[in-house]
C-alpha positions in Angstrom: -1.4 -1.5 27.0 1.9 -2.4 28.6 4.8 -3.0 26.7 4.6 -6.4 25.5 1.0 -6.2 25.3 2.0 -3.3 22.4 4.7 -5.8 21.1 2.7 -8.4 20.3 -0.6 -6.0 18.7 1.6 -4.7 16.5 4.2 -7.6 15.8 2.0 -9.5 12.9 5.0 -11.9 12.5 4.1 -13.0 16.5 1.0 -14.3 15.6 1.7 -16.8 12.1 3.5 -20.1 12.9 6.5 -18.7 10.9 7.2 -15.4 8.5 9.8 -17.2 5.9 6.6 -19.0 4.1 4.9 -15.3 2.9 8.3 -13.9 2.3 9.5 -16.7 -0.4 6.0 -16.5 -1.5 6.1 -13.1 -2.3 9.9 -13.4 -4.0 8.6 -16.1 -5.6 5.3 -14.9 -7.2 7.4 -11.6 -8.0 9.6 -14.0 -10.5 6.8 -15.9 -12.2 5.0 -12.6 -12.5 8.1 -10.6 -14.3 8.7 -13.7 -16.6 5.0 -14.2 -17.3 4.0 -10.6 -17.7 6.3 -7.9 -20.1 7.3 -5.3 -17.8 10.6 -3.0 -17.4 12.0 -1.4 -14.6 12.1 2.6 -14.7 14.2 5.3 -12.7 12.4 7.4 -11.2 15.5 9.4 -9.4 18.9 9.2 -9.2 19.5 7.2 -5.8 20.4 3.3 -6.1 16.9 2.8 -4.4 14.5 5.2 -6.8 12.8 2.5 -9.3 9.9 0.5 -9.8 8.6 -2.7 -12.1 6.1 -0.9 -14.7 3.6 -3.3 -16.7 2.0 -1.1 -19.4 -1.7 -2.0 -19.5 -2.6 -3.0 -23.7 -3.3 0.6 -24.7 -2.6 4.3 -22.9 -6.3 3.8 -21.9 -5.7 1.4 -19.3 -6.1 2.0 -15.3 -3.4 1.6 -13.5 -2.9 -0.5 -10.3 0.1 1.1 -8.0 1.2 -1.4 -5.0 3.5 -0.1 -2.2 5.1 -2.6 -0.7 5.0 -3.8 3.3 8.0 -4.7 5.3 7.8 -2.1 8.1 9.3 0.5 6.2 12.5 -1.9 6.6 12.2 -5.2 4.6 11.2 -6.5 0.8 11.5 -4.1 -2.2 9.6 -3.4 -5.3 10.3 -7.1 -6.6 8.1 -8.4 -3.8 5.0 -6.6 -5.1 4.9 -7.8 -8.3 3.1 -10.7 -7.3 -0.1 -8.4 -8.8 1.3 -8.3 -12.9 -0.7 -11.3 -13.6 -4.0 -10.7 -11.9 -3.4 -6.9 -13.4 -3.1 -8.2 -16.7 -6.3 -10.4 -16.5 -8.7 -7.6 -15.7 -6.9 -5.2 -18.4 -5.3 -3.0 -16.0 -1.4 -2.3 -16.3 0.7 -2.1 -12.7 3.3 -1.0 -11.0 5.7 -2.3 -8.2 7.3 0.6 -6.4 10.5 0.6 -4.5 12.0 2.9 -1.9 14.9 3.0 0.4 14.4 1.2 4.0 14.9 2.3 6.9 17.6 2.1 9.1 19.4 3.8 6.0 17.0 6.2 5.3 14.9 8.1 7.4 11.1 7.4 7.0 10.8 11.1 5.7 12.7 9.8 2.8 10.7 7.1 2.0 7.7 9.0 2.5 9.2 11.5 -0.5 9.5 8.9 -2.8 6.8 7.0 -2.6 4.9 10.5 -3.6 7.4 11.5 -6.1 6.7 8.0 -7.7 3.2 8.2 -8.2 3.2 12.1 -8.8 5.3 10.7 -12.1 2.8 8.4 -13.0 -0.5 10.6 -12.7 1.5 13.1 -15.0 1.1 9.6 -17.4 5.2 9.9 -17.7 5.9 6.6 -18.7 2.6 5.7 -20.9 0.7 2.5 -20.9 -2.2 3.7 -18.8 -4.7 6.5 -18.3 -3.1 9.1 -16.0 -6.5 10.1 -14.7 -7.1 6.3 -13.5 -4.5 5.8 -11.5 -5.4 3.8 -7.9 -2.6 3.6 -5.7 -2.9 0.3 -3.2 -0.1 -0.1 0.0 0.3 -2.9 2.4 0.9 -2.6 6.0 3.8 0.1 6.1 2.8 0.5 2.2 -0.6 1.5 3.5 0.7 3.8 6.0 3.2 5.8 2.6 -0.2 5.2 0.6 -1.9 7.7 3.4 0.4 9.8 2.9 0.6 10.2 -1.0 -3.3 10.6 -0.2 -2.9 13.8 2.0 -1.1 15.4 -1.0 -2.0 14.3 -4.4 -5.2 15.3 -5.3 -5.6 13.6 -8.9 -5.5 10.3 -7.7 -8.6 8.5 -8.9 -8.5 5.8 -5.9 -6.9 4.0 -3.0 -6.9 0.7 -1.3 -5.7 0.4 2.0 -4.4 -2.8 3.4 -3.8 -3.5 6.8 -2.0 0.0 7.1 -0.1 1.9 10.0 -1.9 5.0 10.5 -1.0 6.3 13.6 2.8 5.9 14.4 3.2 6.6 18.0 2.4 2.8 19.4 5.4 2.3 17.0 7.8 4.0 19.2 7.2 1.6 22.1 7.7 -1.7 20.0 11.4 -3.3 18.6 10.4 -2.0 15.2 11.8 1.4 16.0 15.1 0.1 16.4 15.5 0.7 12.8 12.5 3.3 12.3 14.1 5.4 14.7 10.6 7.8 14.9 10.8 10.1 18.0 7.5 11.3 19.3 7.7 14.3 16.7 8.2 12.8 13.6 5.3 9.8 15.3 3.5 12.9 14.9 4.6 14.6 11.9 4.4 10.8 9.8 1.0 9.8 11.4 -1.7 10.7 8.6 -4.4 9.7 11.5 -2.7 13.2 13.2 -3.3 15.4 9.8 -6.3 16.8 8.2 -8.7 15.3 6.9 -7.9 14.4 3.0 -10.4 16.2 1.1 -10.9 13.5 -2.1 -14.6 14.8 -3.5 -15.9 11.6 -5.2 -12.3 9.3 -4.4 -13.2 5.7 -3.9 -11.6 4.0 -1.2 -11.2 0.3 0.0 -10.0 -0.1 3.4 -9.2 -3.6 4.4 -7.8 -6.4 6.7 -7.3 -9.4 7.5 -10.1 -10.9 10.1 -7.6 -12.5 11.4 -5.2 -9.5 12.5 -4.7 -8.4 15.7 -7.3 -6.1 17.5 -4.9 -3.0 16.9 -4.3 -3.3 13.2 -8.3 -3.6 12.6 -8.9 -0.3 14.8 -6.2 1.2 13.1 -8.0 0.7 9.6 -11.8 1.3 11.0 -10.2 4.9 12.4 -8.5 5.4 8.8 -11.7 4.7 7.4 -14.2 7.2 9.5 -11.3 9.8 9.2 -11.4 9.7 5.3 -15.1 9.4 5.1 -15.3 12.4 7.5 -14.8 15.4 5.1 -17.2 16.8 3.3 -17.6 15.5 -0.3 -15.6 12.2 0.1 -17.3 8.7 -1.0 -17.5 7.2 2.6 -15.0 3.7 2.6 -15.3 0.8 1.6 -14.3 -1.3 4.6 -13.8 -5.1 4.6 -12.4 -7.5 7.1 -10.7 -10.0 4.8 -12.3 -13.3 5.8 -9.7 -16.0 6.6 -6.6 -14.1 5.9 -4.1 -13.0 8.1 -1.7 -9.9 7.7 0.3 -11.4 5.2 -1.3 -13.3 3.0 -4.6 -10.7 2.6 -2.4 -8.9 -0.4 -3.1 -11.9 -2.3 -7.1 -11.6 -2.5 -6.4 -7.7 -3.8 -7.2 -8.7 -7.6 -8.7 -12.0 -6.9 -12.6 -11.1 -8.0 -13.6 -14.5 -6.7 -12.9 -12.9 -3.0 -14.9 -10.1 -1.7 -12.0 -8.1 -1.1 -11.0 -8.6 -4.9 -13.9 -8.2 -6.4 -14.6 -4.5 -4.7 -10.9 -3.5 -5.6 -11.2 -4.8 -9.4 -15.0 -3.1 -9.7 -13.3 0.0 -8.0 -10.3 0.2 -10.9 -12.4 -0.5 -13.9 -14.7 1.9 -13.1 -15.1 4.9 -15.9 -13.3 8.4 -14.7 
């Protein structure tokens, strides 16, 4: 691909009539969602950026839902995600909105660090409110790609859905992204779960998804995510689903929906027994 051909594939924002509707929708469903659903936000270090929005679920048996956030690593916050309390609430689940530093002011590695430490904190069931052997961790675009990576090193996770992720970093060099990623070709390397081993998950549902309407490289970005997971032996091969009439930004909102396809396999996938 020449360069603007890798601009554009990659460069979701290029391809809706405008970005500001998805971004006040997600501030605003974050709101609704805090005042509507009891929640409290929790340290989970000691940087300004090192929290997340916890809604218990209605006993310490509950699943719990974990969203990571989009943005490209350098936009929104854990506010954003908690578009998901109500829909969590509904199906008996509790959630979480996590937060992490963006990038230009931290270094992806950073993020990457938190994002694990944050849902290494909740498997150890630190903060009650849910089961910690129930815990599904869900990221969206950039939050799918720091979902990957809690998945190539946290082993007690009971599933993951991916959505719309970044799994392979290196086209991310050659696009106006990495003016504030700042990847060089090692850490494209290094960051890439698509370049590390295959996670071996025994029994770990998945959910990879999409929105059909994404660009060409975003969907063969998830179908490669999805054959490399499915590839070692013992893991549940993944779920994969092209979210019908939903674009990059707006397929988050079909995640607990069970009246979409997309929801109703993510829903069956959480309140499934251990």
């Amino acid at each position: 691909m020449d360069a603007a051909t890798v601009e554009s594939q990659y460069q979701p924002s290029m391809h809706v009539p405008s970005l500001a509707p998805f971004l006040e929708a997600y501030a605003a469903r974050g709101v609704e969602a805090r005042a509507q659903v009891p929640c409290r936000k929790v340290a989970f270090g000691d940087g300004p950026d090192e929290w997340y929005w916890y809604a218990p679920g209605a006993d310490a048996s509950a699943p719990l839902v974990v969203f990571v956030h989009g943005g490209y690593w350098r936009r929104l916050s854990g506010d954003d995600g908690c578009f998901l309390f109500p829909a969590a609430a509904t199906a008996g689940f509790a959630c979480v909105s996590v937060n992490y530093s963006l990038c230009p002011s931290a270094p992806l590695d950073v993020l990457v660090a938190q994002v694990r430490a944050t849902v290494a904190r909740l498997v150890a069931g630190v903060d009650g409110g849910h089961d910690g052997a129930r815990v599904h961790v869900m990221g969206h675009s950039a939050g799918g790609h720091l979902a990957a990576m809690v998945a190539l090193t946290e082993p007690a996770v009971a599933g993951y859905v991916f959505v719309s992720g970044v799994f392979d970093l290196e086209p991310t060099r050659f696009t106006t992204i990495n003016d504030d990623v700042r990847l060089d070709a090692a850490m494209a390397a290094r960051l890439s779960p698509l370049g590390a081993p295959t996670p071996v998950r025994p029994g770990v549902p998945t959910v990879v998804t999409w929105g059909a309407e994404e660009t060409a490289e975003f969907a063969r970005q998830s179908r490669r995510w999805a054959r490399h997971w499915s590839a070692a032996p013992g893991n549940r091969a993944a779920t994969v689903l092209a979210a019908s009439g939903r674009n990059h930004f707006d397929v988050v909102f079909d995640l607990l929906d069970p009246a979409t396809a997309l929801g109703a396999a993510v829903v069956a996938q959480v309140g499934a027994p251990v």
